[in-house]
HTML snippet that shows the backbone in 3Dmol.js (N, CA, C, O; Angstrom):
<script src="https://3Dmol.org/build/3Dmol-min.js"></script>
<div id="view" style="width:600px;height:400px;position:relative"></div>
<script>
const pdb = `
ATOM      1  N   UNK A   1      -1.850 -39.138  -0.783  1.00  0.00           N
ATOM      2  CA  UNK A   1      -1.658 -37.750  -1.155  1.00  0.00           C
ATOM      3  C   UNK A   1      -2.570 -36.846  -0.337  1.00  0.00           C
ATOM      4  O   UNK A   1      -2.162 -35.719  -0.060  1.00  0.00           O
ATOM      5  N   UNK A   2      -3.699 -37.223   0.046  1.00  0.00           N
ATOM      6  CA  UNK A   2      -5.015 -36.525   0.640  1.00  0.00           C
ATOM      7  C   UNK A   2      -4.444 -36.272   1.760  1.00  0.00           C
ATOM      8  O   UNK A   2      -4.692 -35.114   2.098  1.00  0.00           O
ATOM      9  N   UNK A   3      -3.390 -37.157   2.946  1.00  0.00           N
ATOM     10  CA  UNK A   3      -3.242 -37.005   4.350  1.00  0.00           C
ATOM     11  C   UNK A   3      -2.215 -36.084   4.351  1.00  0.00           C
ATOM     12  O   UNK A   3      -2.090 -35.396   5.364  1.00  0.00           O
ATOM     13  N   UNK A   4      -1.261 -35.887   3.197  1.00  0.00           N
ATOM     14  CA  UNK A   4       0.128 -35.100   2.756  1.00  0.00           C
ATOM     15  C   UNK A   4      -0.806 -33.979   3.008  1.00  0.00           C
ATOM     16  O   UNK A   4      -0.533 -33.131   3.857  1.00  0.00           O
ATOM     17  N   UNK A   5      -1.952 -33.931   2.275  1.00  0.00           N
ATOM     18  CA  UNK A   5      -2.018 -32.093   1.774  1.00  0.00           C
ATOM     19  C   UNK A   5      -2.518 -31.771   3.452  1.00  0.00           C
ATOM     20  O   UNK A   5      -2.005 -30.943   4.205  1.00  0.00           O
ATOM     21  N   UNK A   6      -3.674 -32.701   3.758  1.00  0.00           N
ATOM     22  CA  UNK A   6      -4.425 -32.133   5.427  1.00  0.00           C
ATOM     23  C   UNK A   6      -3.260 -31.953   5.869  1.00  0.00           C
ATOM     24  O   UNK A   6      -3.387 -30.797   6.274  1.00  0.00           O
ATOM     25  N   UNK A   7      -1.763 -32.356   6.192  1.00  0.00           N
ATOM     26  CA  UNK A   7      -1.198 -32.213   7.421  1.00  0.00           C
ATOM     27  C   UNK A   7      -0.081 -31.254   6.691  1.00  0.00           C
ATOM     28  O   UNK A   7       0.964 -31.328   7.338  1.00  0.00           O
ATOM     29  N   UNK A   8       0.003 -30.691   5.962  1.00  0.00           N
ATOM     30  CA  UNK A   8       0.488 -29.442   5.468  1.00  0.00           C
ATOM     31  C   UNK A   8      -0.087 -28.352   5.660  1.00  0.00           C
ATOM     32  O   UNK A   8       0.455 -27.255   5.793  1.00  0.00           O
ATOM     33  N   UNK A   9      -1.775 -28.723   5.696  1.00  0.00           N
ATOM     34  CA  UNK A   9      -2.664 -27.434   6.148  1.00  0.00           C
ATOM     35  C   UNK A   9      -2.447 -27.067   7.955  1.00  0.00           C
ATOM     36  O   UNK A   9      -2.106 -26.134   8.681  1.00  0.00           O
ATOM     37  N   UNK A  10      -2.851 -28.322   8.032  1.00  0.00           N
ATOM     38  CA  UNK A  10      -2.449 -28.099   9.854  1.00  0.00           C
ATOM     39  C   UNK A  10      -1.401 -27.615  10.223  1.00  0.00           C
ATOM     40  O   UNK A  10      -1.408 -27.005  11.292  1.00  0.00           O
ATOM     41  N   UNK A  11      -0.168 -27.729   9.463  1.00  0.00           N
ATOM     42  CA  UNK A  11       0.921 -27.312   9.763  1.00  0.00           C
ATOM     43  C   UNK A  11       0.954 -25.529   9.740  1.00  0.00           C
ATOM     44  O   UNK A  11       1.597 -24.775  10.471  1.00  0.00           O
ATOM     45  N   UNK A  12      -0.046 -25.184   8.551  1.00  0.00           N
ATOM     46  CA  UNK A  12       0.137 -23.828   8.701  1.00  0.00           C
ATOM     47  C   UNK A  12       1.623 -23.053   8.051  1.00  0.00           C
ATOM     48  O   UNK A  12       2.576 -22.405   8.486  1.00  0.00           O
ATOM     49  N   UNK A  13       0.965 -23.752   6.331  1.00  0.00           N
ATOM     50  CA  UNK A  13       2.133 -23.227   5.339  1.00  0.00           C
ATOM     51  C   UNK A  13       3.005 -21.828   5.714  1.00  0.00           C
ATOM     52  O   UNK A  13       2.302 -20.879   6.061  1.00  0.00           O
ATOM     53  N   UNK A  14       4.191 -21.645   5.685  1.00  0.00           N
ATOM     54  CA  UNK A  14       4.468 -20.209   6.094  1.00  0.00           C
ATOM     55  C   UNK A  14       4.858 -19.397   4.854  1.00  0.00           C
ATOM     56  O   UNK A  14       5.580 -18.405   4.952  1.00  0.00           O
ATOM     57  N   UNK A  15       4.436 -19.773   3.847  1.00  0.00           N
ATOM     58  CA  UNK A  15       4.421 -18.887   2.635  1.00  0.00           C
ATOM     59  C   UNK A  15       3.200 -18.091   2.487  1.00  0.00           C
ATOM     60  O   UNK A  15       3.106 -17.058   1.824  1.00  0.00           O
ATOM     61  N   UNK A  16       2.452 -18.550   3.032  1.00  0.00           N
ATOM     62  CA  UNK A  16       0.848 -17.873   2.950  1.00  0.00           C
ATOM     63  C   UNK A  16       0.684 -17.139   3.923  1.00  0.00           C
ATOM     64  O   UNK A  16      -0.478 -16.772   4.095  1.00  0.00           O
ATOM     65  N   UNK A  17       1.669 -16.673   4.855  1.00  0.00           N
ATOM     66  CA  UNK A  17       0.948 -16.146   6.166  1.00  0.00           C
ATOM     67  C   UNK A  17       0.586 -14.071   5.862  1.00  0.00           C
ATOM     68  O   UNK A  17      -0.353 -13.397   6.286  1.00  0.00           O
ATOM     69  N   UNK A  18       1.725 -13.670   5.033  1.00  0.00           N
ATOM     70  CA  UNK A  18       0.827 -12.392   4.571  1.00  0.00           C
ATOM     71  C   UNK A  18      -0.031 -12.436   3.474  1.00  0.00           C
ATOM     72  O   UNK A  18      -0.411 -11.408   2.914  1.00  0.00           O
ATOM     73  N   UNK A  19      -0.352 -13.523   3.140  1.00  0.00           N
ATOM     74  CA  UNK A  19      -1.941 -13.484   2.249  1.00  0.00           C
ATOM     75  C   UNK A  19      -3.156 -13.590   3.132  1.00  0.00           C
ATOM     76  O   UNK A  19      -4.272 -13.071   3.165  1.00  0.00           O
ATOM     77  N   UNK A  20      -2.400 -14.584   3.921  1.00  0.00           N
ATOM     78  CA  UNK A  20      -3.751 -15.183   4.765  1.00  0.00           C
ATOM     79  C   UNK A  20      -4.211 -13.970   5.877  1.00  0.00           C
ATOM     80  O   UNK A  20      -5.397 -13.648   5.950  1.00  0.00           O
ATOM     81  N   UNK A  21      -3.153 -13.312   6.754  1.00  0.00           N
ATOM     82  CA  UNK A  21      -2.784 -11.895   7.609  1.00  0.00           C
ATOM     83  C   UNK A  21      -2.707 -11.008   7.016  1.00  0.00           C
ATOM     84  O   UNK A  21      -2.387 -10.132   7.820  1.00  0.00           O
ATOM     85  N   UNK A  22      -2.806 -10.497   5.867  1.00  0.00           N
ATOM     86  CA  UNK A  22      -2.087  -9.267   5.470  1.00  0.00           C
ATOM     87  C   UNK A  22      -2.018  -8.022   6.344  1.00  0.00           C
ATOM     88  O   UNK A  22      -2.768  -7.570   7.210  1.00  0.00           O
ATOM     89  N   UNK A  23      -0.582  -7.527   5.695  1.00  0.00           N
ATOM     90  CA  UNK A  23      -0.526  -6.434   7.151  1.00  0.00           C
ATOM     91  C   UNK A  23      -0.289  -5.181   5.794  1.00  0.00           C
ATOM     92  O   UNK A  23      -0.070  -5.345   4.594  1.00  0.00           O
ATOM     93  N   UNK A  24      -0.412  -4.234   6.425  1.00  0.00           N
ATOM     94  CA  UNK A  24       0.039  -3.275   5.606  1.00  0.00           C
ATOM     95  C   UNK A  24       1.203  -2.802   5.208  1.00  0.00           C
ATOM     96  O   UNK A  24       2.133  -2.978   5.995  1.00  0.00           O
ATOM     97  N   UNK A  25       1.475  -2.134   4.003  1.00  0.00           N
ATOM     98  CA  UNK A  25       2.557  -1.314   3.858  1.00  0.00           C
ATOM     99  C   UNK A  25       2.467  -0.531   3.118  1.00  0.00           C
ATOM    100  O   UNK A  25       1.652  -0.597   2.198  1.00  0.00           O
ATOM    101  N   UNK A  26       3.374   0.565   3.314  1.00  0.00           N
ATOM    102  CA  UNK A  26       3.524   1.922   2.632  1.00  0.00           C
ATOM    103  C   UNK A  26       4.497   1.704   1.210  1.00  0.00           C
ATOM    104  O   UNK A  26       5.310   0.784   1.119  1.00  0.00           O
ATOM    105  N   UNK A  27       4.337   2.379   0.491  1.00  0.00           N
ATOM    106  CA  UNK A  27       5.350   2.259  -1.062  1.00  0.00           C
ATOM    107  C   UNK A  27       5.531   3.863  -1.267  1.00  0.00           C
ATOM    108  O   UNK A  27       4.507   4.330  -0.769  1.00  0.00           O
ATOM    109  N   UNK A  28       6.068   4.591  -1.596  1.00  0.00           N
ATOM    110  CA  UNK A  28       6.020   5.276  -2.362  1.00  0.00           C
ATOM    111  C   UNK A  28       6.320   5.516  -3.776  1.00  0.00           C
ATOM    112  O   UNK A  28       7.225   5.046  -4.466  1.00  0.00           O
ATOM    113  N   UNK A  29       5.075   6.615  -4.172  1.00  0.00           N
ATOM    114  CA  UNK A  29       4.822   6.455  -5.391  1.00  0.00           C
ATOM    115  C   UNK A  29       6.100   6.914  -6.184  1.00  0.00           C
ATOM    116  O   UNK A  29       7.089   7.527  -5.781  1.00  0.00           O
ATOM    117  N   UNK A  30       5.770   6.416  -7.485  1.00  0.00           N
ATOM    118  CA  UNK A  30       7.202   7.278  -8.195  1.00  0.00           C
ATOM    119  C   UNK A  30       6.639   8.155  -9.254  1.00  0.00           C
ATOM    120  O   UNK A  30       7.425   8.508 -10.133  1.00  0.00           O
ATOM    121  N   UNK A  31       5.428   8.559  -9.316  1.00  0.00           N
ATOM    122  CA  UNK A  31       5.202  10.145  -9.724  1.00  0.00           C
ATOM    123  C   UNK A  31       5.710  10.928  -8.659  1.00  0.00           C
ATOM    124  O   UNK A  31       6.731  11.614  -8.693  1.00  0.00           O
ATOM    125  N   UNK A  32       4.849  10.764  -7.614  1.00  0.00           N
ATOM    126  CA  UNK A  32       4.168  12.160  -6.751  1.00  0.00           C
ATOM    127  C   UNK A  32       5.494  11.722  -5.363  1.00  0.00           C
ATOM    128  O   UNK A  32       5.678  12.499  -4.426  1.00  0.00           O
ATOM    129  N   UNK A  33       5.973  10.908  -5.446  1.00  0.00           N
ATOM    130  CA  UNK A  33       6.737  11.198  -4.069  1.00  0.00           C
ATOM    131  C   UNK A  33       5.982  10.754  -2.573  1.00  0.00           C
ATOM    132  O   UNK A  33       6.492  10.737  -1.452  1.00  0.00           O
ATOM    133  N   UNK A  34       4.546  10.397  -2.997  1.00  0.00           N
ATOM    134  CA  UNK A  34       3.851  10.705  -1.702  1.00  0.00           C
ATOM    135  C   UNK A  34       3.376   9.279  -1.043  1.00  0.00           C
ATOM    136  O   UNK A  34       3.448   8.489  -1.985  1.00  0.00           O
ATOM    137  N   UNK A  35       2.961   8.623   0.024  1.00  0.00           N
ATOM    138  CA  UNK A  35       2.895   7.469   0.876  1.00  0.00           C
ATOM    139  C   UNK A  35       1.590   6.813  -0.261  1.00  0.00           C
ATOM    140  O   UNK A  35       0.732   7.494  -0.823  1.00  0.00           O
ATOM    141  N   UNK A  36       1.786   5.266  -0.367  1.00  0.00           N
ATOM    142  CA  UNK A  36       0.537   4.852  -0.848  1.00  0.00           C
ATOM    143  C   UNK A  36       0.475   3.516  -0.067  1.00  0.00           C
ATOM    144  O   UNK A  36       1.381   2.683  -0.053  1.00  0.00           O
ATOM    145  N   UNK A  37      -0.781   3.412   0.620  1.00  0.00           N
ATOM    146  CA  UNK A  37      -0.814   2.477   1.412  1.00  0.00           C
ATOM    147  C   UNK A  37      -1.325   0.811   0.362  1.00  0.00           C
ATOM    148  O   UNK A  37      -1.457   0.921  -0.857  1.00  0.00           O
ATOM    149  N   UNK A  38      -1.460  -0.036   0.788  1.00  0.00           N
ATOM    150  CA  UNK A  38      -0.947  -1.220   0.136  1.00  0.00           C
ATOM    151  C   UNK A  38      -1.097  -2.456   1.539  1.00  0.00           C
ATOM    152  O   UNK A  38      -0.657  -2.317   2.680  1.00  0.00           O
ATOM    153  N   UNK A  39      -1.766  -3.488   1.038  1.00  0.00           N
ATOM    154  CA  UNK A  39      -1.836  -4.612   1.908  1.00  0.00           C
ATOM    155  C   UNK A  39      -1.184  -5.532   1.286  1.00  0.00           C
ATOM    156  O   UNK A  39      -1.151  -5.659   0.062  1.00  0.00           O
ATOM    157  N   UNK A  40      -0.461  -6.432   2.335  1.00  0.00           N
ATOM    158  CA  UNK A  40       0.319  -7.469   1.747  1.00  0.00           C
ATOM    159  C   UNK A  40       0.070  -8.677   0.706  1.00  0.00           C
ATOM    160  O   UNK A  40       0.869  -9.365   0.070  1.00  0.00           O
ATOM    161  N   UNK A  41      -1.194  -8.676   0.764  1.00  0.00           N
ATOM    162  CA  UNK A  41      -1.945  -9.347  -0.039  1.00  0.00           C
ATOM    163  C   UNK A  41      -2.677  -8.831  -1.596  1.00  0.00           C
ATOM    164  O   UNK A  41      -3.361  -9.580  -2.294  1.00  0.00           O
ATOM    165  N   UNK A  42      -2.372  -7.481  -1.907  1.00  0.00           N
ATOM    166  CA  UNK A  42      -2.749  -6.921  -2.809  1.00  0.00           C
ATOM    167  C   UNK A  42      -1.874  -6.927  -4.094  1.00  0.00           C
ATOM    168  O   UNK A  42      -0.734  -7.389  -4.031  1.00  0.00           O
ATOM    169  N   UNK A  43      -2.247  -6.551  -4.970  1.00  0.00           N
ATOM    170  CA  UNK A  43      -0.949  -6.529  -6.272  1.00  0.00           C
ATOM    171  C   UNK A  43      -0.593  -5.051  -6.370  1.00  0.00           C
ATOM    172  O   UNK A  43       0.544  -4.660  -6.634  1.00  0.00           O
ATOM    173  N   UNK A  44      -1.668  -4.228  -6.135  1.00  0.00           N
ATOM    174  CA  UNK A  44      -1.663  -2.659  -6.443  1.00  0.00           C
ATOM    175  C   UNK A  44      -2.557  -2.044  -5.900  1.00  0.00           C
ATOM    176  O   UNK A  44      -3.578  -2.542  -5.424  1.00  0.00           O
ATOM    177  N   UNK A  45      -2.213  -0.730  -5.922  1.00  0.00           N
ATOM    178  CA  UNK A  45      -3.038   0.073  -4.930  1.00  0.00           C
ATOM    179  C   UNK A  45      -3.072   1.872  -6.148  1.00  0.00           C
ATOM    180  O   UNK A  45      -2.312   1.937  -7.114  1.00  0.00           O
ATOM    181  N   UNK A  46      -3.743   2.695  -5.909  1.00  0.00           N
ATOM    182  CA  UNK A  46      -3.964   3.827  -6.255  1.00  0.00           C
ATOM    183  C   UNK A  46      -3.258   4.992  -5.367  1.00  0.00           C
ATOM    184  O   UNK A  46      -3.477   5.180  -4.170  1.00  0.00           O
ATOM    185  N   UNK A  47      -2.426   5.687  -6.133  1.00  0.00           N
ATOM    186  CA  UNK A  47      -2.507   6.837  -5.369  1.00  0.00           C
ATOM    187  C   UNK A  47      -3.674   7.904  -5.333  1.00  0.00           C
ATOM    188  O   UNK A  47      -4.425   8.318  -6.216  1.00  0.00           O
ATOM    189  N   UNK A  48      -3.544   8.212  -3.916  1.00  0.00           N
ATOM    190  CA  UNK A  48      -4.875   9.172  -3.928  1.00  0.00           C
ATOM    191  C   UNK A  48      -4.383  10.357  -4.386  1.00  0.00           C
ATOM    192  O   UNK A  48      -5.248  10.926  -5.052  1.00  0.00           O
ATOM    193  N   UNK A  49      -3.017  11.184  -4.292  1.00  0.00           N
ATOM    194  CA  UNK A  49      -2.885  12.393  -4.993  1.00  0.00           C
ATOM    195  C   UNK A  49      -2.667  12.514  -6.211  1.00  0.00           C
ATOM    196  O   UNK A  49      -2.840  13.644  -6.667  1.00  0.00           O
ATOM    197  N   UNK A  50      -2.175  11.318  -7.249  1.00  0.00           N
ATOM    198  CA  UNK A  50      -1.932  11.115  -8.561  1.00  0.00           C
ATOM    199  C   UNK A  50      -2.757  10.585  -9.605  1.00  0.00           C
ATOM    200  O   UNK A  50      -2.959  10.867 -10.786  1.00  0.00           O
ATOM    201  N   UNK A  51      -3.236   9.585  -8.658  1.00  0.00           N
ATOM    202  CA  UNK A  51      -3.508   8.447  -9.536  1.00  0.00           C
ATOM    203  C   UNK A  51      -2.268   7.758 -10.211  1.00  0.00           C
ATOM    204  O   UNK A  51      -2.501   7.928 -11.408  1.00  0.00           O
ATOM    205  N   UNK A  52      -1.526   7.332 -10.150  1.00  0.00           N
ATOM    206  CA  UNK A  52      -0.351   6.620 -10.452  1.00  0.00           C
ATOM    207  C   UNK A  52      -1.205   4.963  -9.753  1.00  0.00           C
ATOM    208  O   UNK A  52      -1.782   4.722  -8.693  1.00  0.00           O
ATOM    209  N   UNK A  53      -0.876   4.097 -11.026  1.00  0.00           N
ATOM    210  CA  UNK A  53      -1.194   2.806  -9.739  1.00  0.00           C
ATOM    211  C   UNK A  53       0.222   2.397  -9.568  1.00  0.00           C
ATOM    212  O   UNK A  53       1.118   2.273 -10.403  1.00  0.00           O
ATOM    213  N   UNK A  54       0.202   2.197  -8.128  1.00  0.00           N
ATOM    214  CA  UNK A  54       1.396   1.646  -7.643  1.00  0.00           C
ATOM    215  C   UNK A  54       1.564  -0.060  -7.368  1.00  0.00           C
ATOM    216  O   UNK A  54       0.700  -0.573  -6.657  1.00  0.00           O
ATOM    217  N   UNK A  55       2.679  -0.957  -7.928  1.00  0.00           N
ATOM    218  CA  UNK A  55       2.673  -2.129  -7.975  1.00  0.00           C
ATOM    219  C   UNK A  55       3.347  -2.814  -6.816  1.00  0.00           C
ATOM    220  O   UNK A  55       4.265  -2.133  -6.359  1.00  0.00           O
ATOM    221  N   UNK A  56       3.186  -3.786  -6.304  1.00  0.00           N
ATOM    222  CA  UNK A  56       3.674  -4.551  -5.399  1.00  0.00           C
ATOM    223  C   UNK A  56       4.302  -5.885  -5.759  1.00  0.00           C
ATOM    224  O   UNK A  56       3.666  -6.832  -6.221  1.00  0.00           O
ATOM    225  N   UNK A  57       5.286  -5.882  -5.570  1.00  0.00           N
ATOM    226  CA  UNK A  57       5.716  -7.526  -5.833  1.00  0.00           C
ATOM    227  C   UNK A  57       5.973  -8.170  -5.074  1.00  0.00           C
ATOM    228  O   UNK A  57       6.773  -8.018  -4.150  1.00  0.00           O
ATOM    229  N   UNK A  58       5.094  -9.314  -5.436  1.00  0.00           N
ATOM    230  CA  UNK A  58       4.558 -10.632  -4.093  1.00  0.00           C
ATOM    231  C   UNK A  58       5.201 -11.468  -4.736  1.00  0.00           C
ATOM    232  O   UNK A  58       4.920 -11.628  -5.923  1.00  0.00           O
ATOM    233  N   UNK A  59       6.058 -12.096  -4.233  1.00  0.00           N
ATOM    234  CA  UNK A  59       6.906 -13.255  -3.742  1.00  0.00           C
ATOM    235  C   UNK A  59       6.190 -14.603  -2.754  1.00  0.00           C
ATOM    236  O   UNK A  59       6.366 -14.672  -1.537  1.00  0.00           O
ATOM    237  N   UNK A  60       5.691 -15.219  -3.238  1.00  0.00           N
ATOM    238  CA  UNK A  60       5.515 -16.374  -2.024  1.00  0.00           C
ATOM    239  C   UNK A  60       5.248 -17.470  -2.896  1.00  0.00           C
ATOM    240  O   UNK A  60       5.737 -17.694  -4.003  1.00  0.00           O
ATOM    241  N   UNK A  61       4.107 -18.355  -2.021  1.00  0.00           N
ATOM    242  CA  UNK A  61       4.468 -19.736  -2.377  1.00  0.00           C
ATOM    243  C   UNK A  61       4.041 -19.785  -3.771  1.00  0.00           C
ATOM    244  O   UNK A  61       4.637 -20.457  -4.613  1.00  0.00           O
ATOM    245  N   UNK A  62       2.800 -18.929  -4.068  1.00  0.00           N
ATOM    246  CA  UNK A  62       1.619 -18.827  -5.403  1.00  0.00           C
ATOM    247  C   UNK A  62       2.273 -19.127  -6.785  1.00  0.00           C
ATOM    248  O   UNK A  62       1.673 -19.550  -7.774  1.00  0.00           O
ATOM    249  N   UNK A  63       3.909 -18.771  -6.672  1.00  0.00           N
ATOM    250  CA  UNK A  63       4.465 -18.928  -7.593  1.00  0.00           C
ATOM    251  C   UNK A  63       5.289 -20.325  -7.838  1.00  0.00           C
ATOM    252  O   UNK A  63       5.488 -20.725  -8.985  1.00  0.00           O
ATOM    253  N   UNK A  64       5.742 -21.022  -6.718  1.00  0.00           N
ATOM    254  CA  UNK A  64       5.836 -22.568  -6.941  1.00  0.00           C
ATOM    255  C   UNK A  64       5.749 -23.794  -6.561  1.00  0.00           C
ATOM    256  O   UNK A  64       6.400 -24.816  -6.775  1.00  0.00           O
ATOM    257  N   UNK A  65       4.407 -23.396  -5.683  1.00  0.00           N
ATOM    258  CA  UNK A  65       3.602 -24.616  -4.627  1.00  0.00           C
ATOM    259  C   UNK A  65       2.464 -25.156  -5.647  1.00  0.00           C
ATOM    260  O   UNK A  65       1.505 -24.454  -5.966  1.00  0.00           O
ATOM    261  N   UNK A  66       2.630 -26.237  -6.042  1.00  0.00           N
ATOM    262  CA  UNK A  66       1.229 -26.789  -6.387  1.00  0.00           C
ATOM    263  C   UNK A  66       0.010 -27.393  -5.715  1.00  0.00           C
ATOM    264  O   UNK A  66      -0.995 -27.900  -6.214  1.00  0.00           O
ATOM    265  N   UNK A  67       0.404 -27.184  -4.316  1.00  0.00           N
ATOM    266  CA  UNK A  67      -1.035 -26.821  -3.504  1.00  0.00           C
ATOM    267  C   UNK A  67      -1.741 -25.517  -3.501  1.00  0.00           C
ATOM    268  O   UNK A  67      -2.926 -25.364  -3.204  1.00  0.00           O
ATOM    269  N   UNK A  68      -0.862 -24.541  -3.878  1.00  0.00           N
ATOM    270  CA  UNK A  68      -1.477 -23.185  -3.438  1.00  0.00           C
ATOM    271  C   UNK A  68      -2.794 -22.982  -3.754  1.00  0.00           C
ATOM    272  O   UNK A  68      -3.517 -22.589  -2.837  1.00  0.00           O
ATOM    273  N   UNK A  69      -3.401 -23.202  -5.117  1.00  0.00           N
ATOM    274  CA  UNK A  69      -4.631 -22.712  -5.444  1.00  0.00           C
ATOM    275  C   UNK A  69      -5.518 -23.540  -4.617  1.00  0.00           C
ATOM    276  O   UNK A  69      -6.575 -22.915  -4.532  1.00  0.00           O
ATOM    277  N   UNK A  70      -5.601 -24.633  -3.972  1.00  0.00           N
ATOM    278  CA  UNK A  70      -5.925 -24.971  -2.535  1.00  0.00           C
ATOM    279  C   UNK A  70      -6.015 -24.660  -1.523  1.00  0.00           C
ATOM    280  O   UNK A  70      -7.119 -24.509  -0.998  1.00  0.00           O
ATOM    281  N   UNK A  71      -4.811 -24.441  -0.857  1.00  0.00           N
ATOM    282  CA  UNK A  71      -4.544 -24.022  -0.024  1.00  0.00           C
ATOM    283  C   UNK A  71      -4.878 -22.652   0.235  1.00  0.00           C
ATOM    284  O   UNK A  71      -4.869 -22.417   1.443  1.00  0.00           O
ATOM    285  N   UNK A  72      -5.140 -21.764  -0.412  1.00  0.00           N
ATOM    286  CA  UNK A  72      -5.268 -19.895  -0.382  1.00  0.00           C
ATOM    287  C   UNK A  72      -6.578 -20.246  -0.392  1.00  0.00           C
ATOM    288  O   UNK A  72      -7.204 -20.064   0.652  1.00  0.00           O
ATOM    289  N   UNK A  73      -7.261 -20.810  -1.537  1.00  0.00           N
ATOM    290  CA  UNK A  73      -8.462 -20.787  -1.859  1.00  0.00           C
ATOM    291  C   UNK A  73      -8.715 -20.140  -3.162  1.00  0.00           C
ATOM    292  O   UNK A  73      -8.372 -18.967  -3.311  1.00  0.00           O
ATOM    293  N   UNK A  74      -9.389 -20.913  -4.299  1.00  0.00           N
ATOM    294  CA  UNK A  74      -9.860 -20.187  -5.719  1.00  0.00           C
ATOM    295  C   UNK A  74      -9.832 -18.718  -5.742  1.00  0.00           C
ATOM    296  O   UNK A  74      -8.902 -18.212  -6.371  1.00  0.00           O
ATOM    297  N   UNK A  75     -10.839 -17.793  -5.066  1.00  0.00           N
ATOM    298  CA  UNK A  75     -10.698 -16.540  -4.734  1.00  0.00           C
ATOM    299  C   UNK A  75      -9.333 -15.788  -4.794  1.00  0.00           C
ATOM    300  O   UNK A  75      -8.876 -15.066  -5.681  1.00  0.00           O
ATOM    301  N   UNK A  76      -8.993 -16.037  -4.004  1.00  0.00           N
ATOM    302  CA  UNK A  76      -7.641 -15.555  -3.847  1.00  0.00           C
ATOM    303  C   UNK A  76      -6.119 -15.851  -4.218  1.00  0.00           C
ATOM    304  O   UNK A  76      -5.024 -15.296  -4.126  1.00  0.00           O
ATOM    305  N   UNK A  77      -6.652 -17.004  -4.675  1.00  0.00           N
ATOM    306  CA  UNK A  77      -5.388 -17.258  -6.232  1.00  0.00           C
ATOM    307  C   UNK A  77      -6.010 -16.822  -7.520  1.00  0.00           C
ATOM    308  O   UNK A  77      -5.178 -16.533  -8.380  1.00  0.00           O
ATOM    309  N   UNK A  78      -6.884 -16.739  -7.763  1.00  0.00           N
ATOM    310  CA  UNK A  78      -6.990 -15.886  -9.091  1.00  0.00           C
ATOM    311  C   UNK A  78      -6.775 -14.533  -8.574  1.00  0.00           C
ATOM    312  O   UNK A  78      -5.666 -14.153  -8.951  1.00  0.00           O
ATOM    313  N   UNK A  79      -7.359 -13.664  -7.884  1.00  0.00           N
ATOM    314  CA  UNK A  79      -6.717 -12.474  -7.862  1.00  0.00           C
ATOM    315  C   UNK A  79      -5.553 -12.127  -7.506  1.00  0.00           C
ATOM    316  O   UNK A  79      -5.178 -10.965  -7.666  1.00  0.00           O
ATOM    317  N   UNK A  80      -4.778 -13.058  -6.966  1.00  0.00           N
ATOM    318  CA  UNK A  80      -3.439 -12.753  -6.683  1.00  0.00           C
ATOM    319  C   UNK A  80      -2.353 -13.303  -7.890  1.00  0.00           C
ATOM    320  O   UNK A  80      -1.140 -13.095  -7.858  1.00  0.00           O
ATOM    321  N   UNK A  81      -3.064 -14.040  -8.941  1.00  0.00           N
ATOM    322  CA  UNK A  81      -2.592 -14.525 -10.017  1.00  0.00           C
ATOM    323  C   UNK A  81      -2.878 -13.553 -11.280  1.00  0.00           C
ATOM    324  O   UNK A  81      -1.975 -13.377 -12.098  1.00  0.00           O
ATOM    325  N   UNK A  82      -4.000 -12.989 -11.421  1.00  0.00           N
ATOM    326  CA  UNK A  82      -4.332 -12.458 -12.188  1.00  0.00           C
ATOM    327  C   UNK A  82      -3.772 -11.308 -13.071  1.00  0.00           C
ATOM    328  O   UNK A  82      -3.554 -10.391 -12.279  1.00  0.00           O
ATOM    329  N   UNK A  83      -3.519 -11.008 -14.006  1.00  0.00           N
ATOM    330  CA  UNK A  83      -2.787 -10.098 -14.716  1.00  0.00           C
ATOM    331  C   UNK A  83      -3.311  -9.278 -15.270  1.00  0.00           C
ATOM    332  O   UNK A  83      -4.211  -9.512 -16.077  1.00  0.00           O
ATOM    333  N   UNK A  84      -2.690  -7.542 -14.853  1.00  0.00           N
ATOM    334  CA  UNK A  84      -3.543  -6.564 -14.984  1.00  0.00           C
ATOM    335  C   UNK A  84      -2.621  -5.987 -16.044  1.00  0.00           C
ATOM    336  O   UNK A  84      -2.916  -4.936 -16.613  1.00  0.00           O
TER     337      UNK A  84
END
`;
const viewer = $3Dmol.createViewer("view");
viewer.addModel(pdb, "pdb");
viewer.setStyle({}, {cartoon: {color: "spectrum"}});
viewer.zoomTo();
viewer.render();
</script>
């Protein structure tokens, strides 16, 4: 099982690559109408003219890889797991 998971890492899961990269993106809000920036790796972000928090829905492996909390790393599966 140990050589399965190393050569899955080496492989360079492609469910993780905007957690691991995150790139940005824009949402707009649905108070204010106005741009709220947002990394791919985030759950939510603030608008700066409202305050509205704006939500993101992440789709990837976190939801049905049982390597993930491995593979991402503790850190970043609890906050990307975490429920606000």
């Amino acid at each position: 099982m140990r050589m399965k998971l190393e050569n899955r890492k080496q492989a360079s899961c492609p469910g993780t690559h905007l957690i691991k990269t995150p790139e940005l993106c824009v949402k707009i809000c649905p108070t204010c109408g106005r741009d709220v920036e947002i990394f791919s790796d985030e759950n939510q972000s603030t608008c700066e003219t409202c305050g509205t928090i704006v939500y993101q829905h992440i789709t990837s492996c976190i939801q049905w890889c049982s390597h993930a909390r491995e593979c991402l790393g503790e850190d970043t599966y609890q906050k990307l797991t975490k429920k606000d």
